[in-house]
C-alpha positions as CSV (number, residue, x, y, z in Angstrom):
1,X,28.3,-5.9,-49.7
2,X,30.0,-7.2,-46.6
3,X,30.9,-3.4,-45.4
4,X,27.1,-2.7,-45.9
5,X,26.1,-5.6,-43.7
6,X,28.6,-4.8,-41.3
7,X,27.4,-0.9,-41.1
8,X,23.6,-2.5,-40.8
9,X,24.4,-4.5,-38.1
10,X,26.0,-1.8,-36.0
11,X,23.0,0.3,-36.6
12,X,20.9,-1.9,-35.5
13,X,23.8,-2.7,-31.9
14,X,23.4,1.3,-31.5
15,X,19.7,0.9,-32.1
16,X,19.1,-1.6,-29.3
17,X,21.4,0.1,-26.7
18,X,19.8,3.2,-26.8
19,X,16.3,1.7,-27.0
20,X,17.3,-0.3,-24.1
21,X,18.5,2.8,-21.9
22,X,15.0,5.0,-22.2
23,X,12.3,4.9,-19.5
24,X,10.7,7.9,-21.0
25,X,7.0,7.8,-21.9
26,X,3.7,6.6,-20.5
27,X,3.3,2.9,-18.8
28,X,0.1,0.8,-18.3
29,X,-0.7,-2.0,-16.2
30,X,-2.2,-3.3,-13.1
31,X,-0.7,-3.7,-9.7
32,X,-1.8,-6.7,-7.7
33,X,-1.5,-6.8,-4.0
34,X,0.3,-10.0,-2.7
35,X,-2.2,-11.3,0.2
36,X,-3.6,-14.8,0.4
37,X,-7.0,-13.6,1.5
38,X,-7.8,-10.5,-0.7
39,X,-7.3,-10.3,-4.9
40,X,-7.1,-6.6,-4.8
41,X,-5.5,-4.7,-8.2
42,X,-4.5,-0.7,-8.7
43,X,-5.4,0.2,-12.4
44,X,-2.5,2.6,-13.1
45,X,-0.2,5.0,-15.3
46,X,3.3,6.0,-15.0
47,X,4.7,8.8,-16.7
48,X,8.2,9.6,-16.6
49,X,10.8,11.6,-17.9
50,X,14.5,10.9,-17.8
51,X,17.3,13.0,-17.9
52,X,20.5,10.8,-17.6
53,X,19.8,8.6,-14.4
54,X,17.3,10.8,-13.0
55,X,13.8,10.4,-13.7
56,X,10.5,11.8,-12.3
57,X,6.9,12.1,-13.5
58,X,3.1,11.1,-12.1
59,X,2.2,7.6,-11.1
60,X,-1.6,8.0,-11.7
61,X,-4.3,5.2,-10.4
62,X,-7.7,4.3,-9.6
63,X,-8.7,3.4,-6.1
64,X,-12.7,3.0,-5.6
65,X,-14.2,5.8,-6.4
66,X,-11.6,8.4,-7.1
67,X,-8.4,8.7,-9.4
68,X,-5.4,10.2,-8.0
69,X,-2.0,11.3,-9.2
70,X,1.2,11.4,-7.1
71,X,4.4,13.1,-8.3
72,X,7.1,10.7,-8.2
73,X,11.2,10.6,-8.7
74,X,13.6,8.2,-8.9
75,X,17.0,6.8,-10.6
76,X,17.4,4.6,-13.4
77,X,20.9,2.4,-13.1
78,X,21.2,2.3,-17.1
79,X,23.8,-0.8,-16.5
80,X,21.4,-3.4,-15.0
81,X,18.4,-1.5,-16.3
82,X,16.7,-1.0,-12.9
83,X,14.0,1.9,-11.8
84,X,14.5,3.0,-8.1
85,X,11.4,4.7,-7.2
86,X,11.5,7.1,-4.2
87,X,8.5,6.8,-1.3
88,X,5.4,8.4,-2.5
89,X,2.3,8.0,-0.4
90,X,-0.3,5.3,-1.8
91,X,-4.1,4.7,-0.4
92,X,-3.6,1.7,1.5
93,X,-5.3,-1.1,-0.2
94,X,-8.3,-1.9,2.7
95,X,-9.4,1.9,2.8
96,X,-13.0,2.3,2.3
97,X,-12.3,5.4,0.0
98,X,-9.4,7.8,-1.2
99,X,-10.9,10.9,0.8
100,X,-11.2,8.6,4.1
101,X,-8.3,6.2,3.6
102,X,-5.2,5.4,5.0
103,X,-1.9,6.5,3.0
104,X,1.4,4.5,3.1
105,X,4.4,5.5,1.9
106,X,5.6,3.2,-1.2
107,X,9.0,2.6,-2.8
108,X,9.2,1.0,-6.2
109,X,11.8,-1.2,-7.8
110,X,11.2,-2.4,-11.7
111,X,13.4,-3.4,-14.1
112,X,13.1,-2.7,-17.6
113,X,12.3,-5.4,-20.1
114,X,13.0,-3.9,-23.6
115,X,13.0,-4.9,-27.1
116,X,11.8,-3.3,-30.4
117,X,8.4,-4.7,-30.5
118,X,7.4,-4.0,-26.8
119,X,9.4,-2.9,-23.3
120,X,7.6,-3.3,-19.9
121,X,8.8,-2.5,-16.4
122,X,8.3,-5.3,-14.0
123,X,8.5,-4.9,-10.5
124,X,7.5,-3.9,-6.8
125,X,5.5,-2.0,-4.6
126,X,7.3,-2.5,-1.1
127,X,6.4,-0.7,2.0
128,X,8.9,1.1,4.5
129,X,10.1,-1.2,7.0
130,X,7.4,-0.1,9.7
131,X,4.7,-0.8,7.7
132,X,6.7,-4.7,6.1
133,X,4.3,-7.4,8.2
134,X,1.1,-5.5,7.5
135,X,1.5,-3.7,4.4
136,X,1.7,-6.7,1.3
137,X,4.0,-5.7,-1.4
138,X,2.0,-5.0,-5.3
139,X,3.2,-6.4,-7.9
140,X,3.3,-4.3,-11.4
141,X,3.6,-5.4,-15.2
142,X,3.5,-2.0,-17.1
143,X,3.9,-1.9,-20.9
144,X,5.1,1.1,-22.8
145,X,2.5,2.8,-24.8
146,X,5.5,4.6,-27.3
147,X,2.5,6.6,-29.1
148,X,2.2,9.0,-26.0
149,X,5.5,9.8,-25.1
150,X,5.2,13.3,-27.0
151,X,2.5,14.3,-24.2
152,X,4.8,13.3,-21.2
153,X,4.5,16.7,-19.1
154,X,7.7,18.2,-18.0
155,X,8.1,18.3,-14.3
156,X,5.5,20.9,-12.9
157,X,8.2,21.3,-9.7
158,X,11.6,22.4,-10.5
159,X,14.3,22.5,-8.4
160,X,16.3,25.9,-8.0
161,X,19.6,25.6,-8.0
162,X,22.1,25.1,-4.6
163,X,23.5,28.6,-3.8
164,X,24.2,31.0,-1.1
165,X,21.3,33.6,-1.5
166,X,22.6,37.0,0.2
167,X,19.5,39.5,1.7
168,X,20.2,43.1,1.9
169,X,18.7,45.5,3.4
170,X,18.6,49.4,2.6
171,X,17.8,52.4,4.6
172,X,18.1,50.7,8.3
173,X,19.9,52.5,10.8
174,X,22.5,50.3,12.4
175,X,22.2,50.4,16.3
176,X,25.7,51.1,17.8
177,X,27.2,48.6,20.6
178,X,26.1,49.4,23.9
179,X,29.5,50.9,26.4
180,X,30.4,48.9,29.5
181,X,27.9,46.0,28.6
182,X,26.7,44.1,31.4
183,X,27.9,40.7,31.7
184,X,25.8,37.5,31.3
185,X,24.6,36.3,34.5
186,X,26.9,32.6,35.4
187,X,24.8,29.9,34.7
188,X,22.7,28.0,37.5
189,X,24.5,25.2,39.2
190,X,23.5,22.4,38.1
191,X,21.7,20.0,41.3
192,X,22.0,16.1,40.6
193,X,18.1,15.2,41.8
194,X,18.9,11.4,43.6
195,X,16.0,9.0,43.4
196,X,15.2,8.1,47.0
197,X,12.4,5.5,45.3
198,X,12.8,2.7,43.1
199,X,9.8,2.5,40.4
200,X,8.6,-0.7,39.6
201,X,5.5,-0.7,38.7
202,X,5.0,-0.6,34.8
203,X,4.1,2.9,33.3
204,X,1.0,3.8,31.9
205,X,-0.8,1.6,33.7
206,X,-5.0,2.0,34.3
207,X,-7.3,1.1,37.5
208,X,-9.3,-2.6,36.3
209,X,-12.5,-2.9,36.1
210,X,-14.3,-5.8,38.4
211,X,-16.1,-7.3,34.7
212,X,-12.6,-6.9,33.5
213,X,-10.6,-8.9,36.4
214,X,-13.9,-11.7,36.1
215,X,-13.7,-11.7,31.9
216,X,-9.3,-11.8,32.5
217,X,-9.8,-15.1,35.4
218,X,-11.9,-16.7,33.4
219,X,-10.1,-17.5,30.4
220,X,-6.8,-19.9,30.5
221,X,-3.2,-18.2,29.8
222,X,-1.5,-19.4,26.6
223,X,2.4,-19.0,27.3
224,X,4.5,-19.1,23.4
225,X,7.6,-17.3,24.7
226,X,9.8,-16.2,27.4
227,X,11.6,-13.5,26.5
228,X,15.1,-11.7,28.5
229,X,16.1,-8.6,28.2
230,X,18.8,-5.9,28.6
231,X,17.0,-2.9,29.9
232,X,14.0,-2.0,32.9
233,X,12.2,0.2,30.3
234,X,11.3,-1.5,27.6
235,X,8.4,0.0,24.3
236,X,5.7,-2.3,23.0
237,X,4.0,-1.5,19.5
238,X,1.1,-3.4,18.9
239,X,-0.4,-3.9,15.4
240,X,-3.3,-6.4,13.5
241,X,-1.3,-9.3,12.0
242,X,-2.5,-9.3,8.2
243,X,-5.9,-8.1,7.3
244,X,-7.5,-5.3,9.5
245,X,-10.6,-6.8,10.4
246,X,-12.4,-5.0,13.5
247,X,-10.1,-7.3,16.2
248,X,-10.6,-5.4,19.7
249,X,-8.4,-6.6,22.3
250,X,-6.9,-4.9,25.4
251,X,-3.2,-5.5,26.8
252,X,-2.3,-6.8,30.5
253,X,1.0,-6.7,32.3
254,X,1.0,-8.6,35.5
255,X,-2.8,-8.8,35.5
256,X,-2.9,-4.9,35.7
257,X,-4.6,-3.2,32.4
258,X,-2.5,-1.5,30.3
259,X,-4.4,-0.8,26.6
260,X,-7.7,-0.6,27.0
261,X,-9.9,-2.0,24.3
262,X,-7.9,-0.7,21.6
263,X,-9.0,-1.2,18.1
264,X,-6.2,-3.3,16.4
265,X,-4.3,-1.3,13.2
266,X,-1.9,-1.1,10.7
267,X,-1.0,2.2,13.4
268,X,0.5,1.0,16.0
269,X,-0.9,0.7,19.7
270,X,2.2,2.3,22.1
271,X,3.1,1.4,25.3
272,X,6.2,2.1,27.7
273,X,6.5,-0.5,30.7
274,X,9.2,-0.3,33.7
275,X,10.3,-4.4,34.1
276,X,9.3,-5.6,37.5
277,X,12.4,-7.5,38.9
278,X,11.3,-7.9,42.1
279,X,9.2,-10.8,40.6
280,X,10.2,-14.5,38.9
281,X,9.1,-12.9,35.9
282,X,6.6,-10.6,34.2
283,X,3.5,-11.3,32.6
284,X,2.3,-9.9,29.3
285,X,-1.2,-11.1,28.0
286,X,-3.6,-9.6,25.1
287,X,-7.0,-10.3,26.1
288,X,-9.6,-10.2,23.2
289,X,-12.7,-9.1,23.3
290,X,-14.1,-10.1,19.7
291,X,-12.9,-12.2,16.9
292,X,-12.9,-9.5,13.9
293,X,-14.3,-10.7,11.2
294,X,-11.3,-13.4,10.5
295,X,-10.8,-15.5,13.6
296,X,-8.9,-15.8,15.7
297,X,-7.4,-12.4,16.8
298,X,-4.2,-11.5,15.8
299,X,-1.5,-9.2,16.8
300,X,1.7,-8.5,16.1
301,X,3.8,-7.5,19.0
302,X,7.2,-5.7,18.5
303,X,8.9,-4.9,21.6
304,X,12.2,-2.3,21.6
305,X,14.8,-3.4,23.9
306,X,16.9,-0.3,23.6
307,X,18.0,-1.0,19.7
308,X,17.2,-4.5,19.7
309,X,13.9,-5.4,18.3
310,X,11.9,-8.7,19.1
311,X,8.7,-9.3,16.6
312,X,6.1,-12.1,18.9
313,X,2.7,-13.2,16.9
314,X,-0.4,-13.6,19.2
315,X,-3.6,-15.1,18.9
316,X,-6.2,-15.2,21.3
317,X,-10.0,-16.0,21.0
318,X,-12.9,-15.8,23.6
319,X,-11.4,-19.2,25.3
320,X,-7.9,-18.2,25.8
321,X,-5.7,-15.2,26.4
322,X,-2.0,-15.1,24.3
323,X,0.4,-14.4,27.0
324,X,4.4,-14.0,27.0
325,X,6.8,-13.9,30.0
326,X,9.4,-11.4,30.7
327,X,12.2,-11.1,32.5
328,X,15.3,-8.3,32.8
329,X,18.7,-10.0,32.0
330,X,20.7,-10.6,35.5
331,X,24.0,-9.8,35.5
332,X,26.5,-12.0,36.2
């Protein structure tokens, strides 16, 4: 009696494990995007297959109007029972439709919750690191439907195997070296070109407008931040902070126009500007010329300083301008 127990029991050990390793089979659920000021869900399916720690499959879901499917791979770590999803592009959750919208790529990371009654896969959505401030992550709960899993499709893409493919031709007449060749002509000497003026004026910069300069004077200057840095040349990125709402603004440095009524995004608005260091400072202002349709308007500014990044949050309305100063690092 005892050895059948004991032979019962280990089944049932063995059972568990090996339930517990398998992420094979169809998944159901509903991703919900993690903003404050939208409740917006993905219906969705994933299918996988597993072989060892790899897996791949479809991740299938309904956006609007349209259902898509996305081939997918990944890794499953078998000893903390965690899914690694590899970027796949999703349809950005404020798209108006799958045809016309916006795809970001997606990672996922789920961990498997499984038992003999039910398993799920809990986890995450995240965007790549571009994308972190305005993308919200989606957060899944997928249950395993364990009827399907005899209808999981094998892999419609496989890989052929590493190895040194050899071409050979037949019937080509092979040319015979050329006598006395003539030698290569020596290379042109290279001619060092010394600047004989000093830029520094910012690049990129466009002629203003009277309306503009009228519409810039008008309006108070709201200074959050002064900001050193390291090099002259400096790259701005410019995207809407949150939801994308219609916010129009255009970007002064030095009360010169530099972005031009630019429609604010989840794409980033690009600029390269030489630091002035003839002057006290330099002065960076984002002028806005609506409200979107969630006040006030919002940026986010990242600004590259060689391989150091600064992130700077604006918001300006029609009675003040956001505005940052500038300066290059002196040295001592």
């Amino acid at each position: 009696m005892f050895r059948i127990v004991l032979i019962l029991s280990s089944f049932f050990i063995l059972f568990s494990c090996t339930y517990g390793q398998q992420v094979a089979g169809h998944w159901y659920g509903v991703g919900i995007v993690q903003s404050n000021r939208q409740s917006n869900s993905y219906l969705s399916e994933l299918v996988l297959r597993q072989q060892g720690t790899r897996v791949w499959g479809e991740f299938i879901y309904y956006f609007k109007d349209s259902i898509l499917t996305v081939p997918i791979k990944g890794q499953f770590d078998k000893s903390v029972r965690t899914v690694h999803i590899n970027y796949f592009p999703l349809v950005y959750y404020q798209s108006l439709s799958a045809s016309r919208g916006l795809y970001i790529n997606m990672q996922g990371y789920f961990r498997l919750v499984a038992s003999k009654t039910a398993s799920s896969l809990q986890g995450l959505l995240v965007s790549n690191a571009q994308y972190r401030y305005l993308v919200p992550d989606i957060n899944f709960k997928l249950v395993k439907s364990n009827d399907t899993l005899p209808y999981v499709p094998e892999p419609t893409i496989i890989e052929a195997p590493k190895e040194k493919r050899i071409q050979v031709y037949k019937n080509i007449p092979v040319q015979p070296p050329p006598v006395n060749p003539t030698p290569p002509a020596p290379p042109a000497p290279v001619i060092e070109k010394k600047d004989t003026i000093t830029l520094t004026v910012p690049v990129n910069i466009s002629p203003m407008r009277n309306e503009e300069i009228s519409a810039m004077n008008a309006r108070p200057k709201e200074f959050s931040q002064f900001l050193e840095v390291d090099n002259d040349m400096i790259r701005l990125e410019m995207y809407d902070n949150g939801q994308v709402d219609g916010d129009s603004v255009s970007l002064f440095l030095n009360n010169q126009l530099l972005l031009d009524k630019c429609m604010l995004d989840i794409i980033p608005q690009k600029a390269n500007i030489r630091i002035d260091t003839t002057l006290p400072f330099n002065e960076l202002s984002m002028f806005a010329h609506n409200l979107g349709n969630f006040p006030p308007n919002s940026a986010l500014l990242v600004i590259w300083d060689g391989k150091k990044r600064y992130e700077i949050f604006l918001n300006s309305d029609l009675n003040k301008t956001a505005s940052l100063r500038i300066r290059k690092k002196k040295i001592p």
